[in-house]
N, C-alpha and C positions, 0 to 999 in steps of 0.2 A: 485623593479624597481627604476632604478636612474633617477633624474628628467630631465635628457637631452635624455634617452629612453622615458621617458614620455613622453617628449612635441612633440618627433618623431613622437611617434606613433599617439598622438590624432590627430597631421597635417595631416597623411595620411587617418584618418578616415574622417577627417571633408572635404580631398579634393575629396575622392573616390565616384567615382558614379556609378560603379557598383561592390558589393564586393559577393564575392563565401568564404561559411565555406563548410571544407569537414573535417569529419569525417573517422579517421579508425577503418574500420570495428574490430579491433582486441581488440578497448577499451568498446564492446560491449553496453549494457545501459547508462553506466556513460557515457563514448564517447559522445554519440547520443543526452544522456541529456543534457551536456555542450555544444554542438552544436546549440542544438535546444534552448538554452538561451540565446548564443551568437547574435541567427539569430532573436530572438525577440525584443535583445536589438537596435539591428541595423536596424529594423524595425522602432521602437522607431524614428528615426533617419533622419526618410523620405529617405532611402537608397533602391536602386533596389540591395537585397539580394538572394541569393540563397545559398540554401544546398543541397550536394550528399553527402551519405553515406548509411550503409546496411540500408533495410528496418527490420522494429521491428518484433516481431512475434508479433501476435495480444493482447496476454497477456500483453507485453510490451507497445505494442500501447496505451493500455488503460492507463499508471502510467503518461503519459507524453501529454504536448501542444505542437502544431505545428507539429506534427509527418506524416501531409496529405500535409506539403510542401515538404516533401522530395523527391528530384530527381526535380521538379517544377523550372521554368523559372521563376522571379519575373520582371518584368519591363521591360525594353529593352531587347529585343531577335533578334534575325539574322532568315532570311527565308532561309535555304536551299532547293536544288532540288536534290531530290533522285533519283538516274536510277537505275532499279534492270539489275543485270548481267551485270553492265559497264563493268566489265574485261573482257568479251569474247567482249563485242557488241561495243565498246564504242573508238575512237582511239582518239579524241580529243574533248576539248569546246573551243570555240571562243562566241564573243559577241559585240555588236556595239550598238549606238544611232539611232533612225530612230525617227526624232522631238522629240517626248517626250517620247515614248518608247525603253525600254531596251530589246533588244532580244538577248536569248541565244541560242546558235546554238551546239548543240550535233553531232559531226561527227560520224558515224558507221565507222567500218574497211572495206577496198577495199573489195568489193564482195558478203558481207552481207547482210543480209533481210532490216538492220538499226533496229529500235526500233519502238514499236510501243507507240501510249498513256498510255497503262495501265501498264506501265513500269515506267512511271513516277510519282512520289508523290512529296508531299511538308512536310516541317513539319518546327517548331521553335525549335532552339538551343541556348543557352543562350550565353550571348553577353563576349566580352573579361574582364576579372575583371579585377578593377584597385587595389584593395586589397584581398588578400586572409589569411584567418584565417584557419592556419594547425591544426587540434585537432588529439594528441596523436599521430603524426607522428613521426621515427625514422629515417629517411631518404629521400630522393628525389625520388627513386627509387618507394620505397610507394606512396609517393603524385603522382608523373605521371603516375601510374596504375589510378585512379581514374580520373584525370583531362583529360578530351575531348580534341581533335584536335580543338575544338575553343578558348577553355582555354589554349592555350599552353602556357608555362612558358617561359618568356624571360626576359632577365634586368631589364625592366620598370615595372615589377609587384614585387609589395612588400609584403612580406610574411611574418606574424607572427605564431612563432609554438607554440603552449599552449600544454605541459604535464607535465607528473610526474617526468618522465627520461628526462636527461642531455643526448642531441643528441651531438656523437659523429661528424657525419659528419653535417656541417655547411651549410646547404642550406635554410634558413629564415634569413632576418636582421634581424627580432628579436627574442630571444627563451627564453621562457617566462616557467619555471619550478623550479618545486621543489620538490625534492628527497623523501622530510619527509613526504609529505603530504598523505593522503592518501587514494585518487583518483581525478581523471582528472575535476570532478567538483567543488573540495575545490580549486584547481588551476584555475579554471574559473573563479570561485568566488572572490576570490583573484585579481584577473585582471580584471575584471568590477569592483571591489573596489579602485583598485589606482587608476585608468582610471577616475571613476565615472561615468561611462555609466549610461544610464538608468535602471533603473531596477523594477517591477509591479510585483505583486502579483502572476503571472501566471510564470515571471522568475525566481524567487525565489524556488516556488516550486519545474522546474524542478533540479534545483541544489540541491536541500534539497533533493528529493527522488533518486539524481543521487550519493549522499554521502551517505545515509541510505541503498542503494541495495549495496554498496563496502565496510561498513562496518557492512554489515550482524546486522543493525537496530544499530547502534552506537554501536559497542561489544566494551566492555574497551580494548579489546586485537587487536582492528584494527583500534581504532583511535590513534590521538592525542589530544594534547592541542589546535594544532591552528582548528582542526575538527569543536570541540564544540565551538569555539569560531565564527566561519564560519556559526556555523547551529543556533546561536544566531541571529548573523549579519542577516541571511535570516530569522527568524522567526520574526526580528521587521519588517521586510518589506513586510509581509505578506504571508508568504509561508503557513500559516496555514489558510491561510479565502481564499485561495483557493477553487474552485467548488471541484475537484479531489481531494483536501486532507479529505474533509466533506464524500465524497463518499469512500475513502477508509478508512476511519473510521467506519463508518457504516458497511463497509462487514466487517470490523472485530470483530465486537460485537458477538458471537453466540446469536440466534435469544433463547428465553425463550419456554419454551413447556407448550401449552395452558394445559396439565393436570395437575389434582388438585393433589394434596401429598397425598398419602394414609397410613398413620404409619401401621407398622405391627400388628399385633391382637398377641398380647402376651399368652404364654402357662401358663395355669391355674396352680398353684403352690398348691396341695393339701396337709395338714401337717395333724399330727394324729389327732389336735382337729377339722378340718372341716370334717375328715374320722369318727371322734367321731359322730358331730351333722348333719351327711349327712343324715338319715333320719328322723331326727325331721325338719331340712330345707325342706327337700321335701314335706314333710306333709304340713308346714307354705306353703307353694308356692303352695300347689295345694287345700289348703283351701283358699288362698287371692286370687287365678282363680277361686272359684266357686262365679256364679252370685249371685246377691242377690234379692229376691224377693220383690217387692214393697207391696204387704200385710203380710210378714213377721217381725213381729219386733223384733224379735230375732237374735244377731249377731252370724257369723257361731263359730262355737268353734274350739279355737282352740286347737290343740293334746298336749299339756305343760302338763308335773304334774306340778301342782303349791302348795305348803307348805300353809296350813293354817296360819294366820298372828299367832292367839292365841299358836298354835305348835312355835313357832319361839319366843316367850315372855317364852313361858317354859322350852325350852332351854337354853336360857341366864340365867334365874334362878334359875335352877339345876345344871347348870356349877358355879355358885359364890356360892351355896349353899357349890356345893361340896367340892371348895376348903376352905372353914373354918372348924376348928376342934368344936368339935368332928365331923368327918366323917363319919355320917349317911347319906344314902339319903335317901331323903323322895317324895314319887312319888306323882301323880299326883292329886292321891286319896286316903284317910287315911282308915289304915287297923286294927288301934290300937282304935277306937274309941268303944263305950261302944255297945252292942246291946241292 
């Protein structure tokens, strides 16, 4: 934005006193979210704002602030009187002073019953804007779908369009976009940063989660550079100490399962020497089960052949005997002795 659009624009923001953002419905969340950042900035502002565009599905509702002004009257509004069935009932209205009172005079058609009371309602309509912020419009034809018979568009309202696409037909003085970008709230962003609008903790966020839902959580394949540069800008300004962003942190933690780990019980691995001593083991185990008697002093026995130590000294001894020459053995007991 060149600095003679800029100082346009911020004249018309600082002169407006009553400014309408509308959103089209076709920029879905991002849309709504750049909407609804815009209209907190301007809040910010001491400004009687208003915003119309679709209502969110309740899912949506919950990712975004401001989302319960939408369709809402802020500040100055206009009182209309409602006739139900004027086009059959209704052939004129006239109105006059009587001292201080204003009376409005509803004509019925020659011949008719007229109208009764419960025909008539009141209700508030929001008052003519002196600024309007177009979000994601392509056309005029678009924005006057949405803008009321009291907003009607004439010369003296000044119109800024914020999107991605480069509108062909020219009806905003000023059209505020960029091709590369990639979605309607990096463009938001962008424009409350040349501007220097206000911008709090609660605006920040919805622009950071109105880029994070268009690029499917920052895919490298659907941002850019100036993206992450954008979602920086908003993270120093507090898009993260948000209330909403702690709470969709949290739902996305998967919650831990109170049960404890149980390892699996491994299958006993038998080889031939536990199939060897499987019933010398069994014996051992059901000799160490049996009780032992408190006036018994005798330990239980157990089932082992065990090698006398004296056998096991006679062996080693007849083995080195045997290998010296001459090679007699001589046993255990001498056979050669005299009678």
């Amino acid at each position: 934005m060149d600095q003679i659009t800029k100082d346009k624009t911020l004249e018309k923001i600082t002169k407006a006193e009553n400014i309408l953002i509308a959103v089209f419905q076709d920029t879905g969340i991002d849309g709504l979210a750049a909407g609804l950042a815009l209209y907190l900035s301007c809040q910010k502002l001491s400004k009687n704002v208003s915003i119309i565009g679709k209502s969110p599905t309740v899912k949506d509702g919950t990712l975004l602030y401001g989302v319960d002004k939408i369709g809402q009257s802020q500040g100055t509004a206009n009182l209309a009187v409602v006739v139900q069935d004027a086009v059959e009932s209704v052939d004129k209205v006239t109105y006059f002073l009587e001292e201080n009172k204003l009376k409005i005079v509803i004509h019925p058609f020659p011949g008719s019953k007229g109208l009764s009371q419960d025909k008539i309602s009141f209700e508030q309509v929001p008052a003519k804007p002196d600024l309007i912020f177009a979000i994601g419009f392509k056309s005029s034809e678009d924005l006057i779908k949405v803008i009321t018979r009291e907003q009607n568009l004439d010369s003296s309202t000044y119109i800024v369009n914020v999107s991605v696409e480069q509108v062909n037909q020219k009806f905003a003085q000023i059209n505020f976009s960029n091709p590369e970008s990639a979605s309607v709230c990096e463009v938001t962003a962008q424009f409350i940063q040349d501007l220097a609008l206000p911008v709090d903790e609660d605006i920040a966020y919805n622009l950071f989660t109105g880029i994070s839902q268009s690029t499917e959580s920052f895919s490298p394949a659907k941002c850019t550079q100036n993206s992450f540069q954008i979602a920086a800008w908003l993270i120093k300004f507090g898009a993260g100490r948000a209330s909403l962003a702690s709470e969709s942190k949290s739902a996305s933690i998967p919650k831990q399962s109170s049960q404890q780990f149980t390892p699996p019980t491994p299958n006993p691995v038998i080889t031939s020497q536990s199939v060897y001593n499987f019933q010398n083991q069994s014996n051992l185990q059901n000799a160490l089960q049996t009780p032992i008697s408190q006036n018994d002093d005798k330990m239980p026995q157990v089932p082992f052949d065990i090698t006398p130590l004296e056998e096991v000294e006679r062996q080693k001894t007849s083995e080195k005997d045997w290998l010296k020459p001459p090679k007699i053995y001589r046993g255990s007991k001498s056979f050669d002795r005299e009678n």
